[in-house]
C-alpha positions as CSV (number, residue, x, y, z in Angstrom):
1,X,-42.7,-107.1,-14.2
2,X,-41.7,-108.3,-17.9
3,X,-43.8,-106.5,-20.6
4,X,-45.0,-108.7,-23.0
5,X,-45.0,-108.1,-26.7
6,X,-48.3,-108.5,-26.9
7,X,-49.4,-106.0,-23.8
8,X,-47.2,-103.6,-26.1
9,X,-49.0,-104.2,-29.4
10,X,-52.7,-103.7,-27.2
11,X,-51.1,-100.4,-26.2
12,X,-50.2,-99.5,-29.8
13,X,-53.5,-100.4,-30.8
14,X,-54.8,-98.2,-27.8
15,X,-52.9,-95.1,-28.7
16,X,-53.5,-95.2,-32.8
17,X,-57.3,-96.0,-31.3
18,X,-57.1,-92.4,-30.0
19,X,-55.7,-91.1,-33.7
20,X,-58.9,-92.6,-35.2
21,X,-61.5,-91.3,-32.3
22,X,-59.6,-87.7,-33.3
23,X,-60.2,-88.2,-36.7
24,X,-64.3,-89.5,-36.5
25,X,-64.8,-86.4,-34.4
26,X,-63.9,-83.7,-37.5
27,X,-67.2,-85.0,-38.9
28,X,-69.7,-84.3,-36.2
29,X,-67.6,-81.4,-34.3
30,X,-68.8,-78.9,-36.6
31,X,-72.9,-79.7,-35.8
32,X,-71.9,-78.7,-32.0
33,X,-70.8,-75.1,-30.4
34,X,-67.4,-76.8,-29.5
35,X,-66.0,-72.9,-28.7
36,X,-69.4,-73.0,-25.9
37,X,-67.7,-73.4,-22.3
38,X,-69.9,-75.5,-20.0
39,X,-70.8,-74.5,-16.5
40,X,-67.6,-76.2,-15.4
41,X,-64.4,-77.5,-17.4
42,X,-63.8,-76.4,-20.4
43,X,-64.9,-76.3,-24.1
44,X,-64.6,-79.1,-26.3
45,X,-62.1,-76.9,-28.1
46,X,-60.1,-76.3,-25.2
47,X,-59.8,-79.9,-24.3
48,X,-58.9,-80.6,-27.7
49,X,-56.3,-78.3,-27.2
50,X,-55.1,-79.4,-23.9
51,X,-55.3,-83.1,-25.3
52,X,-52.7,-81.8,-27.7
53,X,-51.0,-79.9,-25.1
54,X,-50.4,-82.9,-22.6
55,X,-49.0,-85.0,-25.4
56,X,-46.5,-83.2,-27.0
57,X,-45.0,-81.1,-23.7
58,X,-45.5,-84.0,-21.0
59,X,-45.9,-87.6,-22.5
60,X,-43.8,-87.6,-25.2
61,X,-41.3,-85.6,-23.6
62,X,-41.0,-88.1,-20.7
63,X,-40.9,-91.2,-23.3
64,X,-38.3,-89.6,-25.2
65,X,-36.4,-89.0,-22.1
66,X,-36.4,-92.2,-21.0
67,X,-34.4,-93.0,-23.8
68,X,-31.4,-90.2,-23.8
69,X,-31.3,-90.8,-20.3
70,X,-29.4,-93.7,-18.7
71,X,-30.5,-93.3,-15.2
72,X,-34.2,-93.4,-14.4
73,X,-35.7,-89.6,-14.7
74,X,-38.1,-88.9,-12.1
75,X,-41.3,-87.6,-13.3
76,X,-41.6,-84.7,-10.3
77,X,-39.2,-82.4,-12.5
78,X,-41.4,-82.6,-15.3
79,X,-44.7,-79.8,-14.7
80,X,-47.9,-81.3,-14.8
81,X,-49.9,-80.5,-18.4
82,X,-52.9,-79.2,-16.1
83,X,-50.1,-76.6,-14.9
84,X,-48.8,-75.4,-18.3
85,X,-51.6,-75.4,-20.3
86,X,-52.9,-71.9,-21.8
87,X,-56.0,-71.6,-24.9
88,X,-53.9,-70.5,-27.4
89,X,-56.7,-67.8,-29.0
90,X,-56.0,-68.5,-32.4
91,X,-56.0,-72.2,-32.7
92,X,-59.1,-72.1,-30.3
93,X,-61.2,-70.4,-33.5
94,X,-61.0,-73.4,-36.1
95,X,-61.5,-76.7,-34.4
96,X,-60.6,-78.4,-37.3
97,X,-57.1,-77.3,-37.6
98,X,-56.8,-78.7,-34.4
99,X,-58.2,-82.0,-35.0
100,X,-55.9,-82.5,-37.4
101,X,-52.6,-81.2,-35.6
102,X,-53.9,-84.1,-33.1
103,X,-54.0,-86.5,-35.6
104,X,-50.2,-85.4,-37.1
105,X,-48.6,-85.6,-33.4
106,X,-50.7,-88.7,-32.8
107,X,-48.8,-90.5,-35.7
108,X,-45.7,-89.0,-34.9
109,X,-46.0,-90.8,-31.0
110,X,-47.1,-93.6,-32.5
111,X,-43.9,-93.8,-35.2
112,X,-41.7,-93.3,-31.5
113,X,-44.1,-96.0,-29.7
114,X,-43.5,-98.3,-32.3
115,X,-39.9,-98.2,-32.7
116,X,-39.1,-98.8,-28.8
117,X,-37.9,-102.4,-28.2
118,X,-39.5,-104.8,-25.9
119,X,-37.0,-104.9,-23.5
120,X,-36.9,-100.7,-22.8
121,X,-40.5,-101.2,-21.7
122,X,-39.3,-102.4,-18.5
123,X,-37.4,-98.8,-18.2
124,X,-38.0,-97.6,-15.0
125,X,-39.3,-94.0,-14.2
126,X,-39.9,-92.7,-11.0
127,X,-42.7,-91.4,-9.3
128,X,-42.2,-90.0,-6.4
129,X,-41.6,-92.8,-3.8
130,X,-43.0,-95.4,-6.5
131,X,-40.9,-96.3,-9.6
132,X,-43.2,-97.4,-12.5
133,X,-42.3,-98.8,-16.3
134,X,-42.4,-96.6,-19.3
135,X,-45.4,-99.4,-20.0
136,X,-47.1,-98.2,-17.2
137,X,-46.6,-95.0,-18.2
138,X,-47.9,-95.1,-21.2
139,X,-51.1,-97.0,-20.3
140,X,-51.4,-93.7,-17.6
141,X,-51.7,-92.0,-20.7
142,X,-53.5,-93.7,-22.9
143,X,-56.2,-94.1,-19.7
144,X,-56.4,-90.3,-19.0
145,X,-57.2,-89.4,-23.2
146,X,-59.6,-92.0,-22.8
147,X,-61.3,-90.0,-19.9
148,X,-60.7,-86.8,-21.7
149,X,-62.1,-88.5,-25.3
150,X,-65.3,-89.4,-23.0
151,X,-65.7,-86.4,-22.0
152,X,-65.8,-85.0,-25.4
153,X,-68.2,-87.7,-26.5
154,X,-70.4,-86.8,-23.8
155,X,-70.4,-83.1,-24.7
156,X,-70.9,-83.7,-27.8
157,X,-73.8,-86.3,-27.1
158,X,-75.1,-83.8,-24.6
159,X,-75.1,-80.9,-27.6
160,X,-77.0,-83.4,-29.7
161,X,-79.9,-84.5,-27.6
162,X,-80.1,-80.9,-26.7
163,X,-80.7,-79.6,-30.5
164,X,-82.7,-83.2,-31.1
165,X,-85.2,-82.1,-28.0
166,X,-85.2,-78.3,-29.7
167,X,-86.5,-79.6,-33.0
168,X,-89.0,-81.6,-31.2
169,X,-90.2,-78.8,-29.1
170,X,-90.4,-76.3,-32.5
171,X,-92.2,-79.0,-34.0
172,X,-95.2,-79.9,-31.4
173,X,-95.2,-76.4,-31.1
174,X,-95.9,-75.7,-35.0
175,X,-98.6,-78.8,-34.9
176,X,-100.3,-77.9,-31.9
């Protein structure tokens, strides 16, 4: 398959999306208990963290890989982020220190992103049995932060409705 130029500039457009999503949530993050673990998963802080995590030890590892290898590398010697990933105590106390280290490594991905030529998109990687392109690839992860963003959103939404419903409540309850 021959990446287009414009299936590339969607995916750059995609990935600095995900910069700006980081940055809109600094100004409603603080309004929810984003350190509050949910029955299952994790906080909002710990995703944020393992958001980070993922990028800078998997993805942009394997991307730059790709490119100081001339062989394709074969993504079963690289540990999954799920695997790796530990809440690191200290950044998990101030949310918006970590928003904005998402934001920094975001725009350094994208600098990388933007600076590969058309023709290395067709580079080949292998997974497992299957060998996909470093386009591919990079839509994987630009598809999985768009699940973890929702999730986010969703928490966040959740936390919202949840304090909307409270006031509500105190309210009738101050009437009645």
């Amino acid at each position: 398959m021959d990446v287009t130029q414009t299936q590339v500039n969607s995916l750059i457009e995609d990935i600095a999306y995900l910069e700006h999503e980081a940055d809109a949530l600094k100004y409603v993050i603080e309004n929810v208990p984003y350190s509050q673990k949910p029955p299952a998963g994790r906080s909002i802080i710990e995703t944020l963290l393992f958001l980070d995590h993922a990028q800078q030890e998997y993805y942009r590892k394997v991307i730059e890989d790709v490119f100081q290898s001339t062989r394709p590398i074969n993504l079963n010697s690289y540990t999954d982020p799920e695997e790796t990933f530990e809440v690191d105590k200290d950044d998990s106390k101030d949310v918006q220190k970590v928003l904005y280290k998402i934001s920094k490594h975001r725009a350094a991905l994208l600098n990388l992103i933007r600076n590969i030529q058309l023709i290395d998109w067709d580079r080949s990687i292998k997974k497992g049995k299957y060998d996909l392109s470093l386009y591919d690839f990079a839509r994987e992860m630009v598809n999985r932060e768009r699940r973890v963003l929702k999730e986010i959103a969703d928490l966040v939404l959740t936390y919202q409705n949840d304090k909307q419903v409270q006031r509500e409540l105190e309210s009738r309850s101050q009437n009645g």
